[in-house]
C-alpha positions in Angstrom: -34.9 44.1 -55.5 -32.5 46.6 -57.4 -30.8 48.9 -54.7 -31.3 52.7 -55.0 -28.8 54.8 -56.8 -28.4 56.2 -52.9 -27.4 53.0 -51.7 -25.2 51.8 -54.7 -23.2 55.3 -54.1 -23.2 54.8 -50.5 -21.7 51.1 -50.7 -19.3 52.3 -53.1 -18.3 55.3 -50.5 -17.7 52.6 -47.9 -15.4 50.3 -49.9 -13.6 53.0 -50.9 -12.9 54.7 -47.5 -12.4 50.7 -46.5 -9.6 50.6 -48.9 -8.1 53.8 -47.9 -8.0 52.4 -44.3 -6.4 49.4 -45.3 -3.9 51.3 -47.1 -2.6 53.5 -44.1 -3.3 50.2 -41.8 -0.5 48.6 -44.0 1.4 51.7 -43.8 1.5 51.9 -40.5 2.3 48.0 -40.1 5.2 48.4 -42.4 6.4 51.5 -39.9 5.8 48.8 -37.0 7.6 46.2 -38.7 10.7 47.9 -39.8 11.2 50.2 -36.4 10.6 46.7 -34.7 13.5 44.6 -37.2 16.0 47.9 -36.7 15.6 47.1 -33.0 16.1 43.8 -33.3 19.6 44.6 -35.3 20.9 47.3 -32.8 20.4 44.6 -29.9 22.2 42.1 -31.9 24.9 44.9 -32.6 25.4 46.0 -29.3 26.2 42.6 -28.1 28.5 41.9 -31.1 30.1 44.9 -30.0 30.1 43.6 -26.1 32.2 40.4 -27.9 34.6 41.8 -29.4 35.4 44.2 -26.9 35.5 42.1 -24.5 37.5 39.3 -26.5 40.3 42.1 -26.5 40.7 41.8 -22.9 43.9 39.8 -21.4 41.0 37.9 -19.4 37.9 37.7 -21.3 34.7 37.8 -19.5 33.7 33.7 -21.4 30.4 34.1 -19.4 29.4 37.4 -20.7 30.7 36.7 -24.2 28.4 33.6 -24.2 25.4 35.8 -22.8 25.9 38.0 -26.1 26.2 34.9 -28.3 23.1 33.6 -27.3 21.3 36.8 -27.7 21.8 36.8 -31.4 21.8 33.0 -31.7 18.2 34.1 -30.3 17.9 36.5 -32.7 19.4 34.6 -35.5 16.7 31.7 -37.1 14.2 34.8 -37.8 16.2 37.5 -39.8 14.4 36.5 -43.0 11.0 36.9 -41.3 11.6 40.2 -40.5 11.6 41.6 -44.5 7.9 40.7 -45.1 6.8 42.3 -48.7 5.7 46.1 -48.3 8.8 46.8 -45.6 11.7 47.9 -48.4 12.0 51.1 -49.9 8.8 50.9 -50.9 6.6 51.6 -47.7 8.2 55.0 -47.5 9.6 54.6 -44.2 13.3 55.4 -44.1 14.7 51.7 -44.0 19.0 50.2 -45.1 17.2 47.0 -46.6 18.2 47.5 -49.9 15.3 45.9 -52.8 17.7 43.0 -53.3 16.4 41.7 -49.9 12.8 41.3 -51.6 14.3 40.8 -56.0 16.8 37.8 -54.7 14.3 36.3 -51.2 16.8 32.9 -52.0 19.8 34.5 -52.0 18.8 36.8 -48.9 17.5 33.4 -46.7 20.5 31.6 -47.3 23.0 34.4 -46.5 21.0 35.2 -43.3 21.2 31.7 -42.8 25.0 31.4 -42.6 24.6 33.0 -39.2 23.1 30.8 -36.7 25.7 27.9 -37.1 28.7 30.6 -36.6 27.1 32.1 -33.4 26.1 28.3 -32.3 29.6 27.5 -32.2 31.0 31.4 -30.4 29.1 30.5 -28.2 29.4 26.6 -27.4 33.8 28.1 -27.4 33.0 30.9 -24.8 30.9 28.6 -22.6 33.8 26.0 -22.8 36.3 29.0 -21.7 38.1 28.6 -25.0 39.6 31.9 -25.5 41.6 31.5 -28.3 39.0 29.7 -29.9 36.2 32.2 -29.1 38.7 34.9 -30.7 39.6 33.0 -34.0 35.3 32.9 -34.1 34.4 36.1 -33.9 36.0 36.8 -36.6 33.6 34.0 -38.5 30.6 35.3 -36.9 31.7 39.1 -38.4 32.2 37.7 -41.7 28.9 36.5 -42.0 27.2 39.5 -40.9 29.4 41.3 -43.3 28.8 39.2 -46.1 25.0 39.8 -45.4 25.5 43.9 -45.0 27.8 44.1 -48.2 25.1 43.1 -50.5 21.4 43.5 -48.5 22.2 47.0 -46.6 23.0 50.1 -47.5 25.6 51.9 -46.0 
């Protein structure tokens, strides 16, 4: 049976309104997805802050700078699953990710990759009470976050 013109304009109605949900269901997921990746960074910056503050002190608080550590060691194994397609400067959602993130996905793994085994060993140092050691890393670990930010962020 051949539908009516009724139904045909009907079904076509639907799909398109269909598509038009699925369009602003992706928008909002890419709003979701980059407020929840910005959170993710300002909890790994606040405890890289906590670090190095706290690595200035004469006594250095090894327990708390190893609690910090392990929050962005935490964090650290899923930085490139945060930047799935659609959440750049695309979505329309004010984002830092600069396109480079999504144009060069190699280049962006392995530099996000660089981090985990520098916050692996902050963190084995400040649980062995190595000062000097945990201060000689930081530096390290900021290097490889700034490597990351000088070429997939913008300022």
């Amino acid at each position: 049976m051949i539908p009516s013109r009724r139904l045909l304009s009907a079904a076509v109605c639907a799909a398109a309104l269909a598509l038009a949900g699925g369009a602003a269901l992706a928008a909002v997921n890419a709003k979701a997805v980059i407020e929840t990746r910005e959170a993710n960074f300002k909890s790994m910056g606040k405890a890289m802050k906590a670090m190095n503050d706290g690595l200035k002190a004469d006594t250095p608080d090894m327990a708390a700078i190893a609690a910090n550590a392990a929050t962005i060691r935490g964090f650290a194994p899923k930085i490139s699953t945060w930047f799935p397609k659609g959440t750049g400067p695309e979505a329309g959602v004010k984002t830092e990710a600069k396109a480079e993130i999504w144009t060069d996905p190699a280049g962006f793994a392995a530099a996000a990759s660089r981090l985990e085994p520098e916050i692996t060993k902050l963190e084995a140092l400040a649980r062995a009470g190595d000062v000097a050691g945990a201060r000689a890393q930081i530096r390290m670990v900021g290097g490889t976050c700034k490597g990351c930010h000088d070429k997939f962020k913008q300022d």
